[in-house]
LUMSETI-232550 format. One record per residue (C-alpha): residue number from 1; x, y, z; chain. Coordinates in steps of 0.05 Angstrom, whole numbers, always signed. Layout:
N
<pt><nr>NUM</nr><x>X</x><y>Y</y><z>Z</z><kette>A</kette></pt>
...
This chain:
213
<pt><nr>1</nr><x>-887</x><y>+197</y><z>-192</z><kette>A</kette></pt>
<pt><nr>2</nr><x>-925</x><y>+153</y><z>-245</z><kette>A</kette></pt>
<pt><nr>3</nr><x>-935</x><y>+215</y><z>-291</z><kette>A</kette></pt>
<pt><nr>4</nr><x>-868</x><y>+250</y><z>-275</z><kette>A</kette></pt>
<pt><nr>5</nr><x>-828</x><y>+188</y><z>-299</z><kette>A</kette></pt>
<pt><nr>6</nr><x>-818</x><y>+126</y><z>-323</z><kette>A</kette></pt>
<pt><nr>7</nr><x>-833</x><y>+163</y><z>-391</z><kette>A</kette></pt>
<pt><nr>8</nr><x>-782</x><y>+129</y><z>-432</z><kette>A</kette></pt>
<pt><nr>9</nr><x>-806</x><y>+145</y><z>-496</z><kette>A</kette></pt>
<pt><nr>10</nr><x>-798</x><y>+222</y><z>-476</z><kette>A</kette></pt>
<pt><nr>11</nr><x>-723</x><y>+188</y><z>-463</z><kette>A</kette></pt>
<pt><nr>12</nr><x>-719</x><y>+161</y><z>-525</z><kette>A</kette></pt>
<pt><nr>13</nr><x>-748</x><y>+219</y><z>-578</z><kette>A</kette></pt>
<pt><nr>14</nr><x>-713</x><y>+273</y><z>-536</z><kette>A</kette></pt>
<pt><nr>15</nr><x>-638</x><y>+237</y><z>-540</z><kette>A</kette></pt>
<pt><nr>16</nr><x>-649</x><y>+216</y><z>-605</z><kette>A</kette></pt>
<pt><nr>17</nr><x>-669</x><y>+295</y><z>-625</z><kette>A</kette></pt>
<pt><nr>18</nr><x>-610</x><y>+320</y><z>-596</z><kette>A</kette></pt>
<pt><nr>19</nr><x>-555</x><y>+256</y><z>-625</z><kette>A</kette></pt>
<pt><nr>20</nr><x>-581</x><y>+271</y><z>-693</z><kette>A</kette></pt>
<pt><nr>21</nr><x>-578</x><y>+342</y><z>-693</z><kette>A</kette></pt>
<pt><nr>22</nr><x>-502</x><y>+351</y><z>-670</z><kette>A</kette></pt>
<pt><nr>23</nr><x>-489</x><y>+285</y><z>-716</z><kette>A</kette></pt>
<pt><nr>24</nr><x>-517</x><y>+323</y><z>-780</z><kette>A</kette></pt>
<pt><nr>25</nr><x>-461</x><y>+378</y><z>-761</z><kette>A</kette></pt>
<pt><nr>26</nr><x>-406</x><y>+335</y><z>-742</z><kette>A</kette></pt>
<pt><nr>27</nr><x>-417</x><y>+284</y><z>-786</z><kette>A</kette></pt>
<pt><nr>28</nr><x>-355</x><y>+247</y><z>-747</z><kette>A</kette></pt>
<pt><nr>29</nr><x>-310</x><y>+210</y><z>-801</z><kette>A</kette></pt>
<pt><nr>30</nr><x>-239</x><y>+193</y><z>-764</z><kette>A</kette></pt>
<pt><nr>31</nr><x>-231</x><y>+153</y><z>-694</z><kette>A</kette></pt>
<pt><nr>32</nr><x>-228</x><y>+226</y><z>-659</z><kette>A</kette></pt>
<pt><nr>33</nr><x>-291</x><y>+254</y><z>-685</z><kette>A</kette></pt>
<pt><nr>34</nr><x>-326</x><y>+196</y><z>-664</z><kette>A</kette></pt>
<pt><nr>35</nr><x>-289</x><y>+195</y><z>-577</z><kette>A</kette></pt>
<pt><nr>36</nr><x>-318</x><y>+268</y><z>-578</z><kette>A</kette></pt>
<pt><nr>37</nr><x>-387</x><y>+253</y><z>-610</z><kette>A</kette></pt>
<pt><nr>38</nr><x>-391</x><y>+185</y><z>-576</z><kette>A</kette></pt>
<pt><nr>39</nr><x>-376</x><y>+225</y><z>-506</z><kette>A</kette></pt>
<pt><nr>40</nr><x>-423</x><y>+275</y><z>-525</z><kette>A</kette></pt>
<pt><nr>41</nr><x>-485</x><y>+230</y><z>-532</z><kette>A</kette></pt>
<pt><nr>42</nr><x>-467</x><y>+186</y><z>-479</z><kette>A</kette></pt>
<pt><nr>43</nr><x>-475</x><y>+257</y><z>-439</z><kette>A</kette></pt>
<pt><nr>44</nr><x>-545</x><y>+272</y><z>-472</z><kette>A</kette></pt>
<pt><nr>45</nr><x>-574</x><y>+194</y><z>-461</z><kette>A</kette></pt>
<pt><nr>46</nr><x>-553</x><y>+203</y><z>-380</z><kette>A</kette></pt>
<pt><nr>47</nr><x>-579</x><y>+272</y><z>-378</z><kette>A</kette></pt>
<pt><nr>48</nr><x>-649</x><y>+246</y><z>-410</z><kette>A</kette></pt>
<pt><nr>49</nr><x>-654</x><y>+182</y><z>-375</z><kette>A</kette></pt>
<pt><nr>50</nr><x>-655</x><y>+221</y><z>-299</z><kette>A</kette></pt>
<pt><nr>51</nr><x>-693</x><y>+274</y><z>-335</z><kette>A</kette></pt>
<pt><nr>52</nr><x>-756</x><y>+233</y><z>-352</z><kette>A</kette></pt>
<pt><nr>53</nr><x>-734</x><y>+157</y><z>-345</z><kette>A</kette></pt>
<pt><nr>54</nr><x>-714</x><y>+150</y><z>-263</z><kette>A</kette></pt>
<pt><nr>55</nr><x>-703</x><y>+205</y><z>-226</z><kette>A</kette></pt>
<pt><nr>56</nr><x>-631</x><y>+171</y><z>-198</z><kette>A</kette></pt>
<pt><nr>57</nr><x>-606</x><y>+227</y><z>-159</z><kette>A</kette></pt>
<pt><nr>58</nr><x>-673</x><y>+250</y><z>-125</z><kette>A</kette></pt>
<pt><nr>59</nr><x>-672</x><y>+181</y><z>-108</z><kette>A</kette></pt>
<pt><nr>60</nr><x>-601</x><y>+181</y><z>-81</z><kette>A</kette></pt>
<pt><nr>61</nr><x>-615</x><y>+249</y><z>-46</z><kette>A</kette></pt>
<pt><nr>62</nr><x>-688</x><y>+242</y><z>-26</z><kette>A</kette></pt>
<pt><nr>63</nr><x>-674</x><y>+232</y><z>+50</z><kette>A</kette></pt>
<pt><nr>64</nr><x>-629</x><y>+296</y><z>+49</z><kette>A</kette></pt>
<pt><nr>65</nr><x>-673</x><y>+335</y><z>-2</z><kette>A</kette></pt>
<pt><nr>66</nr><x>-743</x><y>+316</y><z>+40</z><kette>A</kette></pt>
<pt><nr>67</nr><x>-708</x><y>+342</y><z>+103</z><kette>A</kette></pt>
<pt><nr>68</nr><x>-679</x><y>+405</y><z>+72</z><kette>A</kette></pt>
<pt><nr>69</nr><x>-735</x><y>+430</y><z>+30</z><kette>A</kette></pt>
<pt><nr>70</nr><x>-800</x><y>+397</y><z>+65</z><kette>A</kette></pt>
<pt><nr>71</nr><x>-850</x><y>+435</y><z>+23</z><kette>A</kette></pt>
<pt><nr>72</nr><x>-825</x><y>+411</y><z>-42</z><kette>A</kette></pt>
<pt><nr>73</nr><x>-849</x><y>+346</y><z>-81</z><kette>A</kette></pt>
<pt><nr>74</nr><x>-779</x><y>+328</y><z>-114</z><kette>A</kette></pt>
<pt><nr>75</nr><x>-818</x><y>+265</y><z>-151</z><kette>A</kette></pt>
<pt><nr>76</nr><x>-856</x><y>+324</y><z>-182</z><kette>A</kette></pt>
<pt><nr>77</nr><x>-823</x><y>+331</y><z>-244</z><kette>A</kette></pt>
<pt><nr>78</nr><x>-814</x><y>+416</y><z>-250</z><kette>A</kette></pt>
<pt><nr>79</nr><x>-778</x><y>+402</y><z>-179</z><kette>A</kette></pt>
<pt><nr>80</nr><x>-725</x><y>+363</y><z>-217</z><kette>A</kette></pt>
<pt><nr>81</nr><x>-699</x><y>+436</y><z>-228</z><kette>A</kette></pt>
<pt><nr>82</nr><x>-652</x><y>+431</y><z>-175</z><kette>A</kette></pt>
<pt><nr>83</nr><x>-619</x><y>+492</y><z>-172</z><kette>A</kette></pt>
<pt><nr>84</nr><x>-689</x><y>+535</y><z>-179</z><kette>A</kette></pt>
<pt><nr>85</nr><x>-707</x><y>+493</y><z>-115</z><kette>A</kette></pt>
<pt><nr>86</nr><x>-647</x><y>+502</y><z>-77</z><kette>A</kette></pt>
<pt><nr>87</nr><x>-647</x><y>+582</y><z>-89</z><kette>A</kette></pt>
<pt><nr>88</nr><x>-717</x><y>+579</y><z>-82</z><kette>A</kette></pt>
<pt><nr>89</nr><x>-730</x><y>+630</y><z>-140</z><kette>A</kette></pt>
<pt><nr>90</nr><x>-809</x><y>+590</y><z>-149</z><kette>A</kette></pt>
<pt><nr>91</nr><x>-850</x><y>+594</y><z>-204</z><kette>A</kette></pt>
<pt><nr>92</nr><x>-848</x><y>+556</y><z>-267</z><kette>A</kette></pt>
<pt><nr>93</nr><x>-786</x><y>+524</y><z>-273</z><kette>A</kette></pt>
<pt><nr>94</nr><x>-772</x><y>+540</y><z>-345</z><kette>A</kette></pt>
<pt><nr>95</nr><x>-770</x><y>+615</y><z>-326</z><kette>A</kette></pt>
<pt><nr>96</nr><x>-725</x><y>+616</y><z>-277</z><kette>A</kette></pt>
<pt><nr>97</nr><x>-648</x><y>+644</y><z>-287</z><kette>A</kette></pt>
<pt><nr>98</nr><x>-616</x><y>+580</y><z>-291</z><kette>A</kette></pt>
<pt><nr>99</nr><x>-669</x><y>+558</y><z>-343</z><kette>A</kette></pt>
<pt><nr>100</nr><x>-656</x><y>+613</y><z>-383</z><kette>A</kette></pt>
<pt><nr>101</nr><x>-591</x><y>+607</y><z>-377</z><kette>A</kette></pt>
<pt><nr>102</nr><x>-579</x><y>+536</y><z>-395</z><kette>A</kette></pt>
<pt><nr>103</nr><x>-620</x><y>+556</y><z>-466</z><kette>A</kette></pt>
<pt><nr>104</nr><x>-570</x><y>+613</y><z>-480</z><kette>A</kette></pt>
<pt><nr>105</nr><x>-514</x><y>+556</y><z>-470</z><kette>A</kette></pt>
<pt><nr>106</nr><x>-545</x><y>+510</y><z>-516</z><kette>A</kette></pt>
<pt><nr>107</nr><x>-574</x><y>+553</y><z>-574</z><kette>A</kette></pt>
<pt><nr>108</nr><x>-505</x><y>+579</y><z>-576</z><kette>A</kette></pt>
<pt><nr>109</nr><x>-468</x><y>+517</y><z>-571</z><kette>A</kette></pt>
<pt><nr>110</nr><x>-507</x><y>+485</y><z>-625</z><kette>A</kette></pt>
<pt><nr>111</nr><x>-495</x><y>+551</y><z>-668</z><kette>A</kette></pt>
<pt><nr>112</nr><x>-422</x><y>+543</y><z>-657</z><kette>A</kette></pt>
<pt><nr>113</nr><x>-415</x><y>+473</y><z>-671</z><kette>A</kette></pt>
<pt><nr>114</nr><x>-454</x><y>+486</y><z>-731</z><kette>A</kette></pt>
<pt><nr>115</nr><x>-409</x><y>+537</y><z>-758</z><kette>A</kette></pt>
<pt><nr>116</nr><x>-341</x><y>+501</y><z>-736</z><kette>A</kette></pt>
<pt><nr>117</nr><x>-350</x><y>+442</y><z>-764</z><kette>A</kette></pt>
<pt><nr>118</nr><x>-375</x><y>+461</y><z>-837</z><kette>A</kette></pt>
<pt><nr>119</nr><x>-304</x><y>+507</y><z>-831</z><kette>A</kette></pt>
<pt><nr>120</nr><x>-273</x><y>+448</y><z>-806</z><kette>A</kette></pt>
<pt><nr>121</nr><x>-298</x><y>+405</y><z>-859</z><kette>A</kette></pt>
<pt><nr>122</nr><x>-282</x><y>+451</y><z>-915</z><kette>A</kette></pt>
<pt><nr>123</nr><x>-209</x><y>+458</y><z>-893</z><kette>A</kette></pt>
<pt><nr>124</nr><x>-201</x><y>+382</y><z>-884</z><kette>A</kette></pt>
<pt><nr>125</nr><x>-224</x><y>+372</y><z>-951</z><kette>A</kette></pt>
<pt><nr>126</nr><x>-178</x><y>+428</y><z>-986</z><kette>A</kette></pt>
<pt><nr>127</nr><x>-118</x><y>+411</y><z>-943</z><kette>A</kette></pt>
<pt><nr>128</nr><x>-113</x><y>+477</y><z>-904</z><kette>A</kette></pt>
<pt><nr>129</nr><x>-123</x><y>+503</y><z>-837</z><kette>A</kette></pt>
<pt><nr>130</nr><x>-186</x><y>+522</y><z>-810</z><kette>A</kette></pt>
<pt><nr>131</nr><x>-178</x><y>+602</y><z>-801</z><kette>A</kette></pt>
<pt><nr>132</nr><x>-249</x><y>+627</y><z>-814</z><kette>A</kette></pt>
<pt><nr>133</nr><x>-312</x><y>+642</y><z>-775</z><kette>A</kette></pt>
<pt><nr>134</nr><x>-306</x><y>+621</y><z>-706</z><kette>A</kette></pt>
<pt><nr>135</nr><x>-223</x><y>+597</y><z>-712</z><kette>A</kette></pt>
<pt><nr>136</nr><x>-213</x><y>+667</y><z>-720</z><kette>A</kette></pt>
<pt><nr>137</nr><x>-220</x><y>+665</y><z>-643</z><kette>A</kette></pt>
<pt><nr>138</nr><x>-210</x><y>+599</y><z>-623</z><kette>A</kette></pt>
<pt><nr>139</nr><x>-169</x><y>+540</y><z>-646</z><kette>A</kette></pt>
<pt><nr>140</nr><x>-223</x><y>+486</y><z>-622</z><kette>A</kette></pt>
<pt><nr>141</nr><x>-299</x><y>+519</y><z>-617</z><kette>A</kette></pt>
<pt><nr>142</nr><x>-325</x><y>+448</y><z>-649</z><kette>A</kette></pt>
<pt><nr>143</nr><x>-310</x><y>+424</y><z>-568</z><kette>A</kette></pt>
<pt><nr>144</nr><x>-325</x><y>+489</y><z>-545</z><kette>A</kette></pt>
<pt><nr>145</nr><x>-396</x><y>+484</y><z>-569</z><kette>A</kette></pt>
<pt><nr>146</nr><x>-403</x><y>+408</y><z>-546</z><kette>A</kette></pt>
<pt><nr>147</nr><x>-377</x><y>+434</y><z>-475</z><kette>A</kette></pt>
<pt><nr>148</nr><x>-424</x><y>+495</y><z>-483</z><kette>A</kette></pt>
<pt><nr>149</nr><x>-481</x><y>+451</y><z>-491</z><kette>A</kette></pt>
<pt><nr>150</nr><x>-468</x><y>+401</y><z>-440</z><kette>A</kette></pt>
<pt><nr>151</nr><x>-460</x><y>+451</y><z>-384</z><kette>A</kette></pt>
<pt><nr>152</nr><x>-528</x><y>+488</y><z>-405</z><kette>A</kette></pt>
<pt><nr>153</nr><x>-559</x><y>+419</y><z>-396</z><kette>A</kette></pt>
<pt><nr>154</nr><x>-529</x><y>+416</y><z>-323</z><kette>A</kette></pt>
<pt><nr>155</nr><x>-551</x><y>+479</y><z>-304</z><kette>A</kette></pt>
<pt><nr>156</nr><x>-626</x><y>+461</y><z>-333</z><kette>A</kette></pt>
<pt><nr>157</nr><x>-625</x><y>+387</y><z>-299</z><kette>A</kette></pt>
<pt><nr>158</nr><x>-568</x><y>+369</y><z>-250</z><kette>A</kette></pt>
<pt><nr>159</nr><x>-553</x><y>+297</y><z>-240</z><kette>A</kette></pt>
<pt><nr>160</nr><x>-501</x><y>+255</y><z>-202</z><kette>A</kette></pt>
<pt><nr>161</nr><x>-480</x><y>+219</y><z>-266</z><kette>A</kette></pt>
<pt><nr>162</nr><x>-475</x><y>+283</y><z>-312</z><kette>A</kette></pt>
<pt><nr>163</nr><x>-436</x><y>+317</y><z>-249</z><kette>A</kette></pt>
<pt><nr>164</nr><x>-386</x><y>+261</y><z>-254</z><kette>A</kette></pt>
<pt><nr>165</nr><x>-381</x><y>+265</y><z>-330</z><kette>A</kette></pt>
<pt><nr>166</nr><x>-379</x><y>+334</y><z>-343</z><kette>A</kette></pt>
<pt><nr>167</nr><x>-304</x><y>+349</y><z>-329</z><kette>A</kette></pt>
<pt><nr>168</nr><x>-285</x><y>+276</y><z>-354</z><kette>A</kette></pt>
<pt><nr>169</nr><x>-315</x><y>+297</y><z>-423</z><kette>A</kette></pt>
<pt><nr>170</nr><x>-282</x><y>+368</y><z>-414</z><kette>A</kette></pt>
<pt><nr>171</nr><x>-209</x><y>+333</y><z>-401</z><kette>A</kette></pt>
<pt><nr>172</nr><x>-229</x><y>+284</y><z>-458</z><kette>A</kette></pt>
<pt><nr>173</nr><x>-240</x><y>+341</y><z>-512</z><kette>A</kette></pt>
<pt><nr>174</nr><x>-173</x><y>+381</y><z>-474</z><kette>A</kette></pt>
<pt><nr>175</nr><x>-132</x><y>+308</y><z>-505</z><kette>A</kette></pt>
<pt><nr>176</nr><x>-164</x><y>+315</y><z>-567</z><kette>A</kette></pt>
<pt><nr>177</nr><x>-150</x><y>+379</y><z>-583</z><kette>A</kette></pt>
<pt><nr>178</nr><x>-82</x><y>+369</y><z>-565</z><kette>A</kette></pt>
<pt><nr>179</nr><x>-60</x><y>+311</y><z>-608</z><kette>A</kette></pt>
<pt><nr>180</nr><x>-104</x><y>+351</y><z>-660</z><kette>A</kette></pt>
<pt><nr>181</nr><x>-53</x><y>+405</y><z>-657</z><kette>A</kette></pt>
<pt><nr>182</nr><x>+4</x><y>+356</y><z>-659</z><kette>A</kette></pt>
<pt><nr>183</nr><x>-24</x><y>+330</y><z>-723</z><kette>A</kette></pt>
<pt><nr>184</nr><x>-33</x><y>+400</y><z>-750</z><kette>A</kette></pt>
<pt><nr>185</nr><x>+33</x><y>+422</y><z>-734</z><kette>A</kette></pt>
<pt><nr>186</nr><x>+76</x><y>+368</y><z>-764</z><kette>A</kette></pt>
<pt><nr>187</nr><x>+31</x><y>+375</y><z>-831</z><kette>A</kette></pt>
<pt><nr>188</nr><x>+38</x><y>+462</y><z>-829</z><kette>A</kette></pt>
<pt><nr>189</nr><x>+94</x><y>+480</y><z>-789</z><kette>A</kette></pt>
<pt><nr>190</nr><x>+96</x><y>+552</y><z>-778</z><kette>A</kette></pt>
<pt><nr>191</nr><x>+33</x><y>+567</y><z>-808</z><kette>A</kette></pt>
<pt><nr>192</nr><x>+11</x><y>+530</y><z>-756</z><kette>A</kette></pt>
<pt><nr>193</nr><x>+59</x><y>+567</y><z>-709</z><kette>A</kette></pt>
<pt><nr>194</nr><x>+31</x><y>+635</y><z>-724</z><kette>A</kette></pt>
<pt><nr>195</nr><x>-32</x><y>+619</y><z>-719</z><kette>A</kette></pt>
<pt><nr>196</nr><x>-27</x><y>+587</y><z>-650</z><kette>A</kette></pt>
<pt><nr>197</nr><x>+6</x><y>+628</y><z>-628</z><kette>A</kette></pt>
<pt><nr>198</nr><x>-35</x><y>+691</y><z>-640</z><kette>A</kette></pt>
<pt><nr>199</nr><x>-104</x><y>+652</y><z>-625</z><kette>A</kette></pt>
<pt><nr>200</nr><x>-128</x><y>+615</y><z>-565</z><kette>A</kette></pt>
<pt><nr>201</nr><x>-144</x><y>+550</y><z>-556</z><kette>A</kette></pt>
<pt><nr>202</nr><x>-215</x><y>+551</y><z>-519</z><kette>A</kette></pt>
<pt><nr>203</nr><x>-227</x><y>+621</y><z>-486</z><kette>A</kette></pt>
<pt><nr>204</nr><x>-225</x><y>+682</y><z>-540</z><kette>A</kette></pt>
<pt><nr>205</nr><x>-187</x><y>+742</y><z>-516</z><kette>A</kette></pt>
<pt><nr>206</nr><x>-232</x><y>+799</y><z>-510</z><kette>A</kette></pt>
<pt><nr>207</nr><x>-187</x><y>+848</y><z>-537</z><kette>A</kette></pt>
<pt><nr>208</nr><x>-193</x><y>+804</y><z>-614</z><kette>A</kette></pt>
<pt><nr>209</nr><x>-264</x><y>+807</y><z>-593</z><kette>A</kette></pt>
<pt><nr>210</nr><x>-272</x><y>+883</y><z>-591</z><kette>A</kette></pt>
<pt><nr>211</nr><x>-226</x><y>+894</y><z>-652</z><kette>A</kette></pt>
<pt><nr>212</nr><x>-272</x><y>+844</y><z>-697</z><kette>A</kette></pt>
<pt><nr>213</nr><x>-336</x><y>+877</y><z>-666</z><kette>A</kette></pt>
């Protein structure tokens, strides 16, 4: 337990990594960039703090979790992996599917929030919409990469706290985008219009996908 936590340097470096990264994309300037990258690294500090500060929810769950899976150490830190344990796929961790797939989340939501925002940017600056690169698909892929991330992060380390804010940060970014596109359409009109109306908000249609492939 003494090696597997309490390591709040780890908590520290590793939040701060993350924060500074999606800050030197966003680069948030009005009172809605900063909600969605203020919820976002509230996320990331939660998610770090169980991860290698205290282990909250193997605390919360350890009577349940001891009685369930006897064999397992959960104040190990590898069985912090929650979902490898309760599938029981064994082995490291960090090769195990939900592993992998949280890093295919999260390289791709930082890729996307890379791209949408330097788009974004660009078109704020000039006065136009955003109709490049990614919002070719999508209307809002800046909050589809934060969302992208966040969930890849859940799958990798589960916690009580993250549970709880995942689909309040998900209904957050929903609000956003939608007095975004209340802003946008009083300043464009029917460019705006057209252009909502033939792209999505947060899921691409797959036939646009094959058609740009």
């Amino acid at each position: 337990m003494e090696n597997s936590y309490g390591l709040w340097s780890l908590v520290i470096i590793n939040s701060l990594v993350f924060i500074i990264f999606a800050f030197s994309f966003t680069k948030p300037k009005t009172s809605r960039d900063w909600r969605s990258f203020g919820g976002f690294s509230a996320f990331i500090v939660a998610l770090f703090t169980e991860m290698y500060g205290f282990p909250l929810t193997i605390y919360f769950f350890s009577g349940w979790l001891s009685s369930k899976f006897p064999d397992v150490d959960f104040f190990a830190h590898n069985s912090g992996h929650l979902f490898e344990d309760f599938f029981g796929w064994g082995g490291d961790p960090h090769f195990g599917p939900f592993h992998i797939a949280s890093y295919i989340l999260i390289i791709y939501g930082l890729a996307l929030l890379s791209m949408a925002w330097k788009i974004l940017y660009k078109a704020q600056n000039e006065h136009t919409l955003a109709l490049t690169g990614p919002y070719t698909y999508i209307r809002h892929p800046q909050y589809v990469g934060f969302i992208l991330i966040m969930f890849g992060f859940f799958l990798q380390w589960p916690t009580l706290l993250t549970l709880v804010m995942f689909p309040i940060l998900v209904w957050m970014y929903t609000r956003l985008a939608k007095s975004e596109e209340k802003d946008s359409q009083k300043e464009f009109g029917e460019l705006w219009n057209e252009y909502a109306e033939r792209t999505p908000a947060f899921i691409p249609r797959r036939k646009k996908l094959t058609a740009n492939s």
